[in-house]
C-alpha positions as CSV (number, residue, x, y, z in Angstrom):
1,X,1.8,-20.9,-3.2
2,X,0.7,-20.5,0.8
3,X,4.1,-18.8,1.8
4,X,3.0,-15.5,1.8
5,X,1.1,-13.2,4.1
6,X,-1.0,-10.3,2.7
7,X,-1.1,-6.9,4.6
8,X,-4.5,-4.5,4.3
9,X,-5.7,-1.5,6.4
10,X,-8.8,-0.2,6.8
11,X,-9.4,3.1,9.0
12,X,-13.2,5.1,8.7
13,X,-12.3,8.6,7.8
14,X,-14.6,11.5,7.6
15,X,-13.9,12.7,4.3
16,X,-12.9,10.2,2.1
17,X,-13.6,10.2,-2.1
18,X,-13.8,6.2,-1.5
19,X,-16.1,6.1,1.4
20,X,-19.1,5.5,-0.3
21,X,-17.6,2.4,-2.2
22,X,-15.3,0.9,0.0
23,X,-17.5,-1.3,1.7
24,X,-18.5,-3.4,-1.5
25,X,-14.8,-2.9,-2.5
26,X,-13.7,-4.7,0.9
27,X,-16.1,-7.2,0.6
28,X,-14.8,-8.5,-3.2
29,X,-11.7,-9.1,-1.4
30,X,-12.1,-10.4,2.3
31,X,-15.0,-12.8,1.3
32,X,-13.0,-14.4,-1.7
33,X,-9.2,-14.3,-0.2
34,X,-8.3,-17.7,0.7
35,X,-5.1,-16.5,1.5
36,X,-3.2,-15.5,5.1
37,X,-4.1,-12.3,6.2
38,X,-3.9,-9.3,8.5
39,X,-5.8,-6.3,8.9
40,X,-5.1,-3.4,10.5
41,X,-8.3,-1.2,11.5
42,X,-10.4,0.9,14.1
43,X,-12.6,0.1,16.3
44,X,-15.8,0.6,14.7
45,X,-14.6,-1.5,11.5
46,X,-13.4,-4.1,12.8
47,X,-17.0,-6.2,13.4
48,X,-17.4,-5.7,10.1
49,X,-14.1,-7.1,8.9
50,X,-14.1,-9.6,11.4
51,X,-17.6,-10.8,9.9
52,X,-16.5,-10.8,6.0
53,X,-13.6,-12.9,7.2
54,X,-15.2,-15.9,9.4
55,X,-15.0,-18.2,6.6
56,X,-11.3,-17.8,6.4
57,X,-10.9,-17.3,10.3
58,X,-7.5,-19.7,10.4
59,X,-6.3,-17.2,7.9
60,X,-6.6,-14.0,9.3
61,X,-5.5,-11.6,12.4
62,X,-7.3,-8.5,13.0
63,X,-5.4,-5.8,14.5
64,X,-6.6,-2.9,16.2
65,X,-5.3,0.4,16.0
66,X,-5.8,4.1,16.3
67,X,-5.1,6.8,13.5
68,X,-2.8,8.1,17.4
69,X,-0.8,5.3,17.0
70,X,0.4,5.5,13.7
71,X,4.2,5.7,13.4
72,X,3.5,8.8,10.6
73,X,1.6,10.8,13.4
74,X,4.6,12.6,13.5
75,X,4.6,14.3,10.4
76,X,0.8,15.6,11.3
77,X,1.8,19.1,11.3
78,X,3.6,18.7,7.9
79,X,0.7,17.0,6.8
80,X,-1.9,19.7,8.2
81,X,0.2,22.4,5.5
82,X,0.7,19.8,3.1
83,X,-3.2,19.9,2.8
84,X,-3.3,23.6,2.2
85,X,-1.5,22.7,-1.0
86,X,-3.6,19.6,-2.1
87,X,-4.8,20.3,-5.1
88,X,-7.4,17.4,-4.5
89,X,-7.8,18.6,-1.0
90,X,-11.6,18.4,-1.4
91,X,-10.9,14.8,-1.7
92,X,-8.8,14.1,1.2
93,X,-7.3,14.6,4.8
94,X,-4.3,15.0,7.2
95,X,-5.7,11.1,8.0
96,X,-5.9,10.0,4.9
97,X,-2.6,11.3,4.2
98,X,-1.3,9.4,7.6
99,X,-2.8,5.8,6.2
100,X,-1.0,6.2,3.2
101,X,2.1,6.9,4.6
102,X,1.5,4.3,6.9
103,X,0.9,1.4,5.0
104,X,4.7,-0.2,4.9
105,X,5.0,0.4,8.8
106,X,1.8,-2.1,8.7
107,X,4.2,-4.1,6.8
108,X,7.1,-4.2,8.6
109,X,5.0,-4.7,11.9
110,X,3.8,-8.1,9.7
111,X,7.2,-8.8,9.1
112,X,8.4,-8.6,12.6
113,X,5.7,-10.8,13.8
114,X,5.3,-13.1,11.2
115,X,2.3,-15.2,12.9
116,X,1.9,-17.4,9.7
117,X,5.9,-17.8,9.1
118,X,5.7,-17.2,5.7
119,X,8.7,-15.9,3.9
120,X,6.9,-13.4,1.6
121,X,4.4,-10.5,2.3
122,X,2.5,-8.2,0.2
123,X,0.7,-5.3,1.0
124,X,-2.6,-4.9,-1.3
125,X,-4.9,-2.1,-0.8
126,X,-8.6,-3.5,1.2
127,X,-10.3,-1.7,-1.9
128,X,-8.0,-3.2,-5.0
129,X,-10.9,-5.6,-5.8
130,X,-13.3,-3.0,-7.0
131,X,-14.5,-5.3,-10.4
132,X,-16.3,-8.6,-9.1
133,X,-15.5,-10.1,-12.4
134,X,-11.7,-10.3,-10.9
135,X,-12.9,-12.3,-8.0
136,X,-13.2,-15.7,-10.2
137,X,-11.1,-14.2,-12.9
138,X,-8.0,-14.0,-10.4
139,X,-9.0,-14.0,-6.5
140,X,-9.7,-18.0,-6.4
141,X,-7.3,-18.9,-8.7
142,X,-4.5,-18.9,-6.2
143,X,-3.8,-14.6,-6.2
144,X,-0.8,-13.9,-5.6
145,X,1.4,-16.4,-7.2
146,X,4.7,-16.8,-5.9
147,X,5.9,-18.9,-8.3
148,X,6.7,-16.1,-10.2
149,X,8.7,-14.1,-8.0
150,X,12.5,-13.2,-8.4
151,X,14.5,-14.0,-4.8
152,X,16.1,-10.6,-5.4
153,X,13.2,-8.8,-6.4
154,X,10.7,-6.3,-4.7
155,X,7.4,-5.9,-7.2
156,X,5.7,-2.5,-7.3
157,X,3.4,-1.4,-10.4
158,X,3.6,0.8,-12.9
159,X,1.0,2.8,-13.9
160,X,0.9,5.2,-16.4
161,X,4.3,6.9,-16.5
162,X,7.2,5.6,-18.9
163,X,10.5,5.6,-17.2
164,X,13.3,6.7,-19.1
165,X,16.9,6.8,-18.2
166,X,17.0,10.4,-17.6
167,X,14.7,10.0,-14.6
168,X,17.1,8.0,-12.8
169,X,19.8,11.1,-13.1
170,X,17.7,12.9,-10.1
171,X,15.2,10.6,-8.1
172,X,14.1,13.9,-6.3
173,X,13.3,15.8,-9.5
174,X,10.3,18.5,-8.6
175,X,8.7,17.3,-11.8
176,X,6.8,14.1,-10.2
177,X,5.0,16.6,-7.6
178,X,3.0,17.3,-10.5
179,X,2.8,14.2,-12.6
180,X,-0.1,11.7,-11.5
181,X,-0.3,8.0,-12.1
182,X,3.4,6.8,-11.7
183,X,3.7,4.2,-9.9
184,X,0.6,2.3,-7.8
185,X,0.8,2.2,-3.4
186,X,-2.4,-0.1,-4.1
187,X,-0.2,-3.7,-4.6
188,X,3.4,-4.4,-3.3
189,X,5.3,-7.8,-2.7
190,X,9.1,-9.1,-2.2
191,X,10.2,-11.4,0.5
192,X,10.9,-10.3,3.9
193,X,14.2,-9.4,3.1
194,X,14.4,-6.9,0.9
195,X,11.3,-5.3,2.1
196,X,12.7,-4.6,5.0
197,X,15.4,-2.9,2.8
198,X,13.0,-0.7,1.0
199,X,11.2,0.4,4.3
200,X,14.0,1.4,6.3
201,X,15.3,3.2,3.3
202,X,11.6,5.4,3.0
203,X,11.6,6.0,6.5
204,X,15.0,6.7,7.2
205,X,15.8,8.8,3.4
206,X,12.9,9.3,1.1
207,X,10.6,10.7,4.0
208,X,13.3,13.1,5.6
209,X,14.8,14.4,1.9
210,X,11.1,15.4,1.2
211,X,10.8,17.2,4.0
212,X,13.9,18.9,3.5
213,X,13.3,20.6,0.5
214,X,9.5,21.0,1.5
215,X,8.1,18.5,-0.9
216,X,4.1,17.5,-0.8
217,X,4.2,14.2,1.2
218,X,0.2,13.6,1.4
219,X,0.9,10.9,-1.7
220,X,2.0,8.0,-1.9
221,X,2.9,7.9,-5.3
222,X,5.2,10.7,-5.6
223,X,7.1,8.7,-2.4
224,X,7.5,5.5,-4.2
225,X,8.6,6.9,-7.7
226,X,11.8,8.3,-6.2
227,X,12.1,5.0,-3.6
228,X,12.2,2.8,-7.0
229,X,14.4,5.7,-9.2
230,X,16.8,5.1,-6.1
231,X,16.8,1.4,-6.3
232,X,16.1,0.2,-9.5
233,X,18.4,-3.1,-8.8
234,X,15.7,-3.2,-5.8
235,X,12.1,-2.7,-7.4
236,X,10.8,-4.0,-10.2
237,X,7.9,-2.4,-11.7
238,X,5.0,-4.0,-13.4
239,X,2.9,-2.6,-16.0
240,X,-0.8,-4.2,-16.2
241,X,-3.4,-4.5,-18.8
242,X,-7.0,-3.2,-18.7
243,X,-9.0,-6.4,-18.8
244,X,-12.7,-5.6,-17.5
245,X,-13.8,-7.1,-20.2
């Protein structure tokens, strides 16, 4: 149940539709997470972090970081014109943009450094927890369970969309730059392994084919739809129930 390390990120952006919320969103999960942790963040955040987290202080490493540093920094002028063509660009930002692209580099830097030795690792979004009934419902009843977990398996979750077989004819098919809800960036988790697998392969593929045939990259979502419709033997999607109440 303990071998696994969680990944989150936090980074204070100027225009962001979550601001408002995120802070009572963060606190349902770093107050009730009994689990090993690392956070990635900025320097005005981190106090706060590091404060929700004292009670689990054996569990968790802070890590400092600057939007500068991120490994997606590079795309920045892709991501300046992909903003231009956000429809929800009233919503978001070139940063917010980066953090999303950023979040399994955060990963694979947990994975590389491993300081719990765990052989699994999730990344779950520092906002996911946004019900408080989920807290006791979930959160301190041993979230995530491992136990569960194929060896072979990467687990990502489905949203909305219904996967047929003639999605997986064209992974990059223009149609999912306009279809929202597909598959959620907000939970992933696989062992070390094969998340390495998946990284290097959004990095090194996904990311660059986008590019190439000048595809919106600000999302998340539109990313990992044609990661999993490229390696369905990989990633395993999950489909959830609404249970809030």
């Amino acid at each position: 149940m303990n071998d696994i390390t969680l990944i989150t990120a936090y980074f204070k952006l100027q225009r962001n539709k979550y601001n408002t919320d995120y802070l009572d969103w963060m606190s349902n999960l770093l107050l009730n997470l009994n689990k090993n942790l690392i956070i990635f963040t900025d320097e005005v955040t981190l106090p706060i972090i590091k404060e929700m987290r004292k009670d689990y202080e054996t569990k968790t490493l802070i890590i400092q970081m600057k939007i500068e540093d991120f490994h997606s920094i590079k795309y920045l002028d892709y991501f300046i014109k992909d903003h231009i063509r956000d429809k929800y660009r009233h919503l978001r930002n070139p940063n917010l943009y980066m953090i999303w692209n950023e979040k399994l580099k955060f990963l694979e830097k947990s994975i590389d450094i491993n300081p719990f030795k765990t052989s699994y690792f999730a990344w779950i979004d520092i906002g996911y927890v946004r019900n408080k009934i989920y807290i006791d419902r979930y959160l301190k009843k041993g979230f995530p369970n491992i136990n569960y977990l194929k060896e072979d398996k990467i687990y990502m979750l489905n949203i909305d969309y219904n996967f047929t077989q003639e999605d997986f004819k064209d992974p990059y098919n223009k149609k999912y730059q306009e279809i929202d809800n597909k598959i959620g960036g907000g939970f992933i988790i696989g062992n070390s392994k094969n998340l390495k697998k998946m990284i290097e392969e959004f990095y090194q593929v996904i990311i660059p084919e986008y590019i190439k045939r000048n595809y919106f990259i600000g999302e998340d979502q539109t990313l990992y739809t044609s990661l999993y419709l490229k390696n369905p033997n990989l990633i395993t999607l999950i489909k959830g129930s609404n249970d809030e109440t």
